[in-house]
C-alpha positions as CSV (number, residue, x, y, z in Angstrom):
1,X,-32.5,28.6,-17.7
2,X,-31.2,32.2,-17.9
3,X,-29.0,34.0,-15.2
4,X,-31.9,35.9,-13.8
5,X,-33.7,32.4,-13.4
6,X,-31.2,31.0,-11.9
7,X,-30.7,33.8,-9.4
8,X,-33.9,33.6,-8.1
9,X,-33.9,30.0,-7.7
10,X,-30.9,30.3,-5.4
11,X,-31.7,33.4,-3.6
12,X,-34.5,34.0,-1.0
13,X,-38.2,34.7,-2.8
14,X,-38.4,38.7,-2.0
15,X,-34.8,39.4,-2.0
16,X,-34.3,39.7,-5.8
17,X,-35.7,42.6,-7.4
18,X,-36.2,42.3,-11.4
19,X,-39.4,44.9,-12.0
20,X,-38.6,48.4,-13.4
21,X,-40.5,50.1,-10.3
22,X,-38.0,48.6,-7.7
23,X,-34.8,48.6,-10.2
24,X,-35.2,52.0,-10.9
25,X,-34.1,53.9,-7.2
26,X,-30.6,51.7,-7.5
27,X,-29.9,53.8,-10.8
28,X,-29.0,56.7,-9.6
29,X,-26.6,57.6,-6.3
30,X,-25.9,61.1,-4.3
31,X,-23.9,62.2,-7.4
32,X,-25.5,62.8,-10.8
33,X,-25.5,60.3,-13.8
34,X,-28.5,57.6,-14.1
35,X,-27.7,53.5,-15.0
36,X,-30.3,51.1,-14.5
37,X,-29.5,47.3,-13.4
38,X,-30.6,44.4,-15.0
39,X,-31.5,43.0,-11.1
40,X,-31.0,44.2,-7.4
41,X,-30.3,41.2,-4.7
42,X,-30.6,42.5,-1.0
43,X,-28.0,40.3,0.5
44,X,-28.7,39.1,4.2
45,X,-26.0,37.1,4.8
46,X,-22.5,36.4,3.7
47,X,-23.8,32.7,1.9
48,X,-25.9,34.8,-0.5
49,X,-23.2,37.1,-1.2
50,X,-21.2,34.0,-2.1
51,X,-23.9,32.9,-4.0
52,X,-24.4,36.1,-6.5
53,X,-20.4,36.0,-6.9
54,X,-20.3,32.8,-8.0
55,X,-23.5,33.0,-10.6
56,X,-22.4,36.0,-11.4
57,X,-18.6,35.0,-12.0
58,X,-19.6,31.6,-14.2
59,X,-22.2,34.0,-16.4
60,X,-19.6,37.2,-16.7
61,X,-21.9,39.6,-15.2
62,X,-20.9,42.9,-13.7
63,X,-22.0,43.2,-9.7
64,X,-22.3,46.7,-8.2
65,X,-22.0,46.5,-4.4
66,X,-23.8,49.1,-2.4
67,X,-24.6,50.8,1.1
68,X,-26.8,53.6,1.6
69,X,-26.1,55.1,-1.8
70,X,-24.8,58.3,-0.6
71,X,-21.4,58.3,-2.5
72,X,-20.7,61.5,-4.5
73,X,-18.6,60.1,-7.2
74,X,-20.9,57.5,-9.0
75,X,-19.1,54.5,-7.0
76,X,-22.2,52.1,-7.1
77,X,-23.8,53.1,-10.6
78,X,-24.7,50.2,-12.7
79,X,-22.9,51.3,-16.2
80,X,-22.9,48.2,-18.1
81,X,-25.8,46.7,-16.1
82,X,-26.0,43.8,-14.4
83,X,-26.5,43.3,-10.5
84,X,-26.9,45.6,-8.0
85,X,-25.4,43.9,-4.8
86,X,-27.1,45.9,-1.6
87,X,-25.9,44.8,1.5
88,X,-28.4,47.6,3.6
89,X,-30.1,45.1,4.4
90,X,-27.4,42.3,5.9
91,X,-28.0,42.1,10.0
92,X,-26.3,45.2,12.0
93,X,-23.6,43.7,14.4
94,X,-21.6,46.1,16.2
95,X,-19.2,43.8,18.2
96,X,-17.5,45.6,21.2
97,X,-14.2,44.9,22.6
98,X,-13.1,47.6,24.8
99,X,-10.4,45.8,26.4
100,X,-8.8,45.5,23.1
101,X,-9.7,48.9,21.5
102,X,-11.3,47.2,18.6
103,X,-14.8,46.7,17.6
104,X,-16.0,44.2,14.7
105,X,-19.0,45.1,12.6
106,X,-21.2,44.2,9.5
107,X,-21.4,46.3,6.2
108,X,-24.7,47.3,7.1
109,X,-24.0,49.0,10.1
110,X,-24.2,52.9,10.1
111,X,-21.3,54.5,10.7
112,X,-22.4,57.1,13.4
113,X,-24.1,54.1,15.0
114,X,-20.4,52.3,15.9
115,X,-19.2,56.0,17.4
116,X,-22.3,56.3,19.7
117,X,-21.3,52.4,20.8
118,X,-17.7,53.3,21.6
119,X,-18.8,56.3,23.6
120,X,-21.0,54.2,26.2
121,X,-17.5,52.5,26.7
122,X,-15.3,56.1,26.7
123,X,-14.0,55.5,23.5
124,X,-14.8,56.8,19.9
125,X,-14.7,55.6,15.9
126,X,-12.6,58.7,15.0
127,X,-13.7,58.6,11.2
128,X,-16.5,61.1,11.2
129,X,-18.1,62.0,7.2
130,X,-20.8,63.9,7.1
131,X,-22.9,61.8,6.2
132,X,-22.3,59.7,8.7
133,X,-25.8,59.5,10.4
134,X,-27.3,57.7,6.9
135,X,-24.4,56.3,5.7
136,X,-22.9,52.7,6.2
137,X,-19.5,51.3,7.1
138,X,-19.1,49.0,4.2
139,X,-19.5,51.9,2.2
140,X,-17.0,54.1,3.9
141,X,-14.8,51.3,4.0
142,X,-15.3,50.9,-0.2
143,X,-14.7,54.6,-0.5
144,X,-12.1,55.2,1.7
145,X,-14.2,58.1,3.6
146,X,-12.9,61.1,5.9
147,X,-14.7,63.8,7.4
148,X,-13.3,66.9,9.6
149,X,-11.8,64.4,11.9
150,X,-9.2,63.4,9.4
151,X,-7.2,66.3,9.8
152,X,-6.2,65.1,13.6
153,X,-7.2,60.8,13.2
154,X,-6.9,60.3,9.7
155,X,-9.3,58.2,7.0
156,X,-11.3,55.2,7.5
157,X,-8.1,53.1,6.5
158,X,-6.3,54.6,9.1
159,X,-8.7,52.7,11.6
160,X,-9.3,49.1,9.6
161,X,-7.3,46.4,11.5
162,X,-8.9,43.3,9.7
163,X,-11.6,42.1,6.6
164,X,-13.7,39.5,5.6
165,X,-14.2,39.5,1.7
166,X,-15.9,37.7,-0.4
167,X,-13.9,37.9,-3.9
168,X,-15.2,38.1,-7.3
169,X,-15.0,34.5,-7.8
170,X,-17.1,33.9,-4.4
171,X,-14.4,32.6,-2.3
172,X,-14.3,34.3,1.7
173,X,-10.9,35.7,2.6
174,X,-9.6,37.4,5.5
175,X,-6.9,40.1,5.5
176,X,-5.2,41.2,8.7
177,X,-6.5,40.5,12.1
178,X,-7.6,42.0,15.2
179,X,-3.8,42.7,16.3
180,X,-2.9,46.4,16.1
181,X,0.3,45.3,14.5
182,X,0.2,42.5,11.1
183,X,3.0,42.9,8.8
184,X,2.3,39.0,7.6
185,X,2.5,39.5,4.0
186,X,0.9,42.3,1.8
187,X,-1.4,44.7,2.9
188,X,-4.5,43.6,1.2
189,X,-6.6,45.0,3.8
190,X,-5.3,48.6,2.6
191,X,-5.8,47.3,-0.9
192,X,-9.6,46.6,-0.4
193,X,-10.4,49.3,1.4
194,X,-10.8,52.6,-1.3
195,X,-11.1,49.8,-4.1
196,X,-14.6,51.0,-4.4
197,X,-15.7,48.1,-5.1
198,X,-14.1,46.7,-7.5
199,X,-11.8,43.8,-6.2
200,X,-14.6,42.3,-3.7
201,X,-17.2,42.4,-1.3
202,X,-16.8,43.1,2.5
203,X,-18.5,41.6,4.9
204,X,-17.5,42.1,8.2
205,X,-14.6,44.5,9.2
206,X,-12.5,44.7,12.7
207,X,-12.0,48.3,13.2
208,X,-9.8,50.5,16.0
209,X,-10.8,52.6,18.1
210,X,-9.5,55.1,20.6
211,X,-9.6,56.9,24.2
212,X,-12.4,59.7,23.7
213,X,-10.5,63.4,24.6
214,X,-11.9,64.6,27.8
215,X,-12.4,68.0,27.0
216,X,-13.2,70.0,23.5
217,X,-12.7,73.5,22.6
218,X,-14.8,75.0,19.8
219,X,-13.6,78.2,18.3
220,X,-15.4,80.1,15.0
221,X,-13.1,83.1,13.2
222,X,-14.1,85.2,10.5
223,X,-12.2,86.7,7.8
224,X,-13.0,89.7,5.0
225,X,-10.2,88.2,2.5
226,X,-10.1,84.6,1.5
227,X,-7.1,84.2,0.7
228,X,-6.4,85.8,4.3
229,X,-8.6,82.8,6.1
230,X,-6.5,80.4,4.1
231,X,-2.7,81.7,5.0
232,X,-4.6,81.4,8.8
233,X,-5.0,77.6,8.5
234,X,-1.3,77.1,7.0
235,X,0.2,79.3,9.8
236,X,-2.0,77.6,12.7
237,X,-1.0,73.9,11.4
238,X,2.7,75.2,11.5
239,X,2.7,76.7,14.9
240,X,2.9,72.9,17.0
241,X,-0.6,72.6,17.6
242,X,-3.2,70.4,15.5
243,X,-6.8,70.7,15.4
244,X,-8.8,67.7,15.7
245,X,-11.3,69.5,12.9
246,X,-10.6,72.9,10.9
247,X,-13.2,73.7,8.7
248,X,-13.5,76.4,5.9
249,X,-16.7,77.8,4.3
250,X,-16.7,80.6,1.9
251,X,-19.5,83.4,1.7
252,X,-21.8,81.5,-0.3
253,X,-22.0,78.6,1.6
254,X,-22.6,80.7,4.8
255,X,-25.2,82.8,3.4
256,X,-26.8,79.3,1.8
257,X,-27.3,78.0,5.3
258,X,-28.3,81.0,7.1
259,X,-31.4,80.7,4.5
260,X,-31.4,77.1,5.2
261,X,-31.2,76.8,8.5
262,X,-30.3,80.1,10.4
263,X,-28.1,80.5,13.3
264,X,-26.4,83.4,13.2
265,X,-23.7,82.8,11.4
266,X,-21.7,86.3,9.8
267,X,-23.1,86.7,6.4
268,X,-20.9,89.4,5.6
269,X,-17.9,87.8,6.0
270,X,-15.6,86.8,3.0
271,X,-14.7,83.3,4.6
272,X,-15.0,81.4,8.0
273,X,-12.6,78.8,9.6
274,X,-14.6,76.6,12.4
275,X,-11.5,75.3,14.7
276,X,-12.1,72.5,17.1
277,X,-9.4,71.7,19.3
278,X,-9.3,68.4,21.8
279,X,-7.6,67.1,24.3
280,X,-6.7,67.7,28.4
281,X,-9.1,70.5,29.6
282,X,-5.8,72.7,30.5
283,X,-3.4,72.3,27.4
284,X,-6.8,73.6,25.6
285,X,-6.6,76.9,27.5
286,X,-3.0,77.3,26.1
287,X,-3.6,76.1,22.8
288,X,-7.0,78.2,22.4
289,X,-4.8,81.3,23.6
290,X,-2.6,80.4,20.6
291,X,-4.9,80.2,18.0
292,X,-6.8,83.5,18.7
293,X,-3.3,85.2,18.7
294,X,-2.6,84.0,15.3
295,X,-5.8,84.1,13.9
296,X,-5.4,87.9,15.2
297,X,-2.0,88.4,13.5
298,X,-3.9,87.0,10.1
299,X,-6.4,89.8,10.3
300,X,-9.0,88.0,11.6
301,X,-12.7,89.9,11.9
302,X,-14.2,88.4,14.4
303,X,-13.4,85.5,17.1
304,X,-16.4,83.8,18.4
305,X,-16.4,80.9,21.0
306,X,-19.7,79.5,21.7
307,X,-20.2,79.6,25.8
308,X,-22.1,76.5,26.0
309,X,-22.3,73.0,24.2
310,X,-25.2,73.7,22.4
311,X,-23.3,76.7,21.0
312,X,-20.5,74.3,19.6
313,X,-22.7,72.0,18.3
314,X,-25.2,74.7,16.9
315,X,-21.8,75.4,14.9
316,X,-21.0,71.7,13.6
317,X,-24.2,71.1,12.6
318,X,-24.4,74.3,10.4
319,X,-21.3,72.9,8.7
320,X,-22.9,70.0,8.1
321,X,-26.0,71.8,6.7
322,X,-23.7,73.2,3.9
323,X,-24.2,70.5,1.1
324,X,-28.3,70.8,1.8
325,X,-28.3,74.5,1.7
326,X,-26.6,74.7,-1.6
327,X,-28.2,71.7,-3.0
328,X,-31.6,74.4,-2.7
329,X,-29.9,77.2,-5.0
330,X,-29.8,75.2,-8.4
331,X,-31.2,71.8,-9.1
332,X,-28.0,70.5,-10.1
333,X,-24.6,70.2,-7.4
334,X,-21.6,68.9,-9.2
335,X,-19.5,68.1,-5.6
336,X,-15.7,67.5,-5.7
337,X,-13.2,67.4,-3.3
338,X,-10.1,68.1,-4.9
339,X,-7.0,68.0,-2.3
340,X,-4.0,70.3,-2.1
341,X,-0.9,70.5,0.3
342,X,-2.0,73.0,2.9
343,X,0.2,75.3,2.4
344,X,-1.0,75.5,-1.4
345,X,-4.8,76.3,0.1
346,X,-4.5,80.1,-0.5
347,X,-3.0,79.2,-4.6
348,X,-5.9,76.9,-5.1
349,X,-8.6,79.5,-3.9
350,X,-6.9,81.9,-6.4
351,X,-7.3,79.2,-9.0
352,X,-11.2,78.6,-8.5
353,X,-11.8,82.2,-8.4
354,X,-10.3,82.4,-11.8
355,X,-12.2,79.0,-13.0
356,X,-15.6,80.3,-11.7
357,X,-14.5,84.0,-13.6
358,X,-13.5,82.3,-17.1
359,X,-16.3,79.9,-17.2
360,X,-19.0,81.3,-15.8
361,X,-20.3,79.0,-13.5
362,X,-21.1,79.3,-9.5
363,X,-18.6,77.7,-7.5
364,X,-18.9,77.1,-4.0
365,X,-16.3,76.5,-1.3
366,X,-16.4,74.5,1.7
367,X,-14.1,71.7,3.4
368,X,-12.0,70.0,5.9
369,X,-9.0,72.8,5.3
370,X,-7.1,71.9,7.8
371,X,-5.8,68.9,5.7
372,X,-5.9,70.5,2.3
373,X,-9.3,68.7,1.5
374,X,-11.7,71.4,-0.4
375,X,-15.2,70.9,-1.6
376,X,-16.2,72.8,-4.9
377,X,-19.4,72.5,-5.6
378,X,-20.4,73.9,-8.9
379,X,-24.1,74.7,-8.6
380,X,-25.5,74.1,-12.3
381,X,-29.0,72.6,-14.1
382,X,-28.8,69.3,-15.9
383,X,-31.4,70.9,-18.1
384,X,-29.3,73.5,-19.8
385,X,-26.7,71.5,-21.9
386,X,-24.6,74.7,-22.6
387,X,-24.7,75.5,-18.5
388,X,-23.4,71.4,-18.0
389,X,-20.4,72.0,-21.0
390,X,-19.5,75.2,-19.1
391,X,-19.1,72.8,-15.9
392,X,-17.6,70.4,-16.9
393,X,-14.9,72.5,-18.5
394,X,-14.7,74.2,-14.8
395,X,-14.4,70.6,-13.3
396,X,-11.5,69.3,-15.5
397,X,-9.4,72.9,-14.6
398,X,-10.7,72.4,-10.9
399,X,-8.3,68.6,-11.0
400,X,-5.5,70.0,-13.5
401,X,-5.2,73.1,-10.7
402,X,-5.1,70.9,-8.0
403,X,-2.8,68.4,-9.8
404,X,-0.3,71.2,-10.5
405,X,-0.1,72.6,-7.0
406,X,0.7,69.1,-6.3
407,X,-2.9,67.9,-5.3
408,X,-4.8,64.8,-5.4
409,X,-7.9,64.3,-7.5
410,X,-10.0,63.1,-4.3
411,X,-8.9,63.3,-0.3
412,X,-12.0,61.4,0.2
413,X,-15.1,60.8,-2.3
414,X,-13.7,58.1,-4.4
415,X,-13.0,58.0,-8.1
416,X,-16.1,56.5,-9.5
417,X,-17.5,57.1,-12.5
418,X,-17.1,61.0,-11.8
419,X,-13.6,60.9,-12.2
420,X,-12.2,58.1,-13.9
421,X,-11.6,60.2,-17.4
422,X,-9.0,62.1,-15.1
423,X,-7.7,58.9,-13.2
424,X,-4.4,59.2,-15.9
425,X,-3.7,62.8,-14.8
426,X,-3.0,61.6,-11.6
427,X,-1.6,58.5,-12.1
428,X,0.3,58.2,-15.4
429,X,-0.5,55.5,-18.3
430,X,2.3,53.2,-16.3
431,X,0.2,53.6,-13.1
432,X,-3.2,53.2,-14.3
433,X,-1.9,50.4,-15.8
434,X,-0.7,48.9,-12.8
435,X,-4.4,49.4,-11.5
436,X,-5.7,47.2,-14.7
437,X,-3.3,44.6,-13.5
438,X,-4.2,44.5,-9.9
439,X,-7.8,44.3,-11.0
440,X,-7.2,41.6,-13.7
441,X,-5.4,39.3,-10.9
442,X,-8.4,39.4,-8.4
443,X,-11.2,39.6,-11.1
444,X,-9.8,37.5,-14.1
445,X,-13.7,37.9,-15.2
């Protein structure tokens, strides 16, 4: 009997997908690159995944798990094959305890979906990625996502108390607990989350949440120098008061979503910073005052503040219409998110500029700024092989220019398959080492 018999035997008729029509959409993931699996298994419970672990383990074939397949760094491509483990389709619990400021869910569960719970209760998920509306937590938690949140409440592991993981072998562990302190041991929960993938599969996690501010202040400024808009974000963050979002988007990007989706956003304008502030309704009338004087002492443009809700949400969901709008200017978005000290935003604007000049290539420029984490997107066509060499050229100077100015490969995509030939920049032989290690001891197979 081979594996793929064997798999279907053990696993629920329907469930396992073997024909090239319903293999083929789990090749491919919000990033670029194509990888077909051998099989797809849509997991409803954590017995199955148990199941596929242990087949899988005893015949030494690779597992992929997945979510929604938005990641934008090739987290869940198949490259050597093998099983695609999607757990979209495992029941959506979203477990509430207010008293405790903790909520336990399921991998399938979309992340916006656990926010909107904690609100009926006053509180909030802070972790807020764009994507949030289509994308699930047991991806987040994989990846390690942010969003413009992060700047103020930090990244999903910031806000992981507790896991239930399967392991490659198929046995269930669980790391931490539901307390907000658990110093028992080492922190495998931080270890699994950001893995990727790699050292297991989650199935449940217990999360933290958090009093929702009463009040929110929504401020846009626009600047005719970049470099200008970026010393604005390093002097604000300086100055004693921090955002809960601050949001940069270069002229290309806002002329890309006024043709998207216009609202009025100032096409002329070099660069804009999108400022939300949060927090008692009065210490946001100082701290607003703040910000427009130094945003005013930067040589700020223009200072708009939207007089209603639906202004300030108008303007969030612009931002969030960035990565569509370009996607419409060339078939092709090569999307990084390269991260810099803050105060190393103005260099690293400098340094694209140069990349985009020397290469060739159009480079976008959007991102939570507030904590140094910047989107380039190099707009491209797959089809034109000299256009691609050009870009991937502009990609590797991207990481060594972030690297240099003391940077981070990614603040919040992942490694994946995008980025793994640069892993060693980052971390050294010794350190990617290390990684090999950590991996060997979980996953011997």
């Amino acid at each position: 009997m081979t594996w793929l018999q064997e798999l279907e035997n053990c696993i629920t008729e329907g469930q396992v997908l073997t024909s090239l029509a319903n293999r083929y959409s789990y090749s491919f993931d919000a990033s670029f690159g194509e990888h077909l699996p051998e099989a797809v298994v849509k997991v409803k419970q954590k017995q199955e995944v148990v199941q596929v672990l242990k087949l899988a383990n005893k015949h030494l074939i690779p597992v992929y798990p997945r979510g929604s397949g938005t990641c934008l760094s090739g987290g869940p491509l198949p490259v050597h094959g093998g099983i695609v483990l999607d757990l979209s389709q495992f029941p959506k619990k979203i477990d509430m305890r207010p008293e405790d400021l903790t909520v336990t869910v399921t991998p399938s569960v979309l992340t916006a979906k656990i926010n909107d719970e904690a609100e009926k209760h006053g509180l909030m998920y802070a972790p807020d990625p764009s994507s949030a509306h289509v994308a699930t937590i047991g991806g987040n938690l994989a990846e390690n996502s942010g969003g413009p949140r992060g700047l103020k409440y930090g990244v999903t592991k910031d806000h992981v108390l507790g896991l239930e993981v399967v392991t490659p072998e198929g046995d269930v562990i669980r790391t931490g607990g539901q307390t907000i302190k658990n110093v028992t041991g080492y922190d495998l929960t931080k270890l699994i989350v950001g893995s990727e993938g790699t050292l297991g599969v989650i199935v449940e996690a217990t999360l933290k949440l958090m009093p929702k501010p009463p009040a929110v202040q929504t401020m846009m400024i626009a600047f005719s120098n970049v470099r200008k808009a970026g010393e604005a974000i390093s002097k604000t963050l300086t100055s004693g008061i921090l955002p809960a979002k601050m949001e940069f988007m270069d002229q290309a990007c806002i002329q890309a979503v006024e043709n998207f989706q216009p609202i009025g956003l100032p096409v002329d304008a070099a660069a804009i910073i999108i400022v939300e502030l949060d927090g008692h309704p009065e210490a946001l009338q100082v701290e607003r005052k703040i910000v427009e004087e130094i945003m005013n002492d930067m040589g700020a443009e223009d200072i708009i503040i939207p007089k209603t809700d639906k202004e300030a949400k108008d303007l969030w969901h612009a931002r969030k219409q960035v990565s569509p709008a370009i996607a419409k200017i060339k078939p092709t978005k090569v999307s990084e998110d390269a991260t810099v000290p803050r105060s190393k935003i103005p260099d690293f604007m400098d340094r694209l500029q140069a990349i985009k000049e020397k290469h060739k290539v159009e480079i976008v420029v959007f991102g939570h700024a507030g904590d140094g984490n910047l989107h380039p997107n190099i707009l491209c066509d797959q089809r034109d092989a000299e256009e691609m060499k050009r870009a991937e050229l502009a990609v590797e100077e991207m990481f060594e220019a972030a690297l240099e100015l003391g940077g981070t490969l990614s603040g919040e995509h992942g490694i994946g398959t995008m980025k793994a030939p640069f892993l060693e920049l980052e971390l050294g032989e010794v350190g990617v080492d290390m990684t090999k290690r950590i991996k060997d001891a979980w996953d011997p197979n």
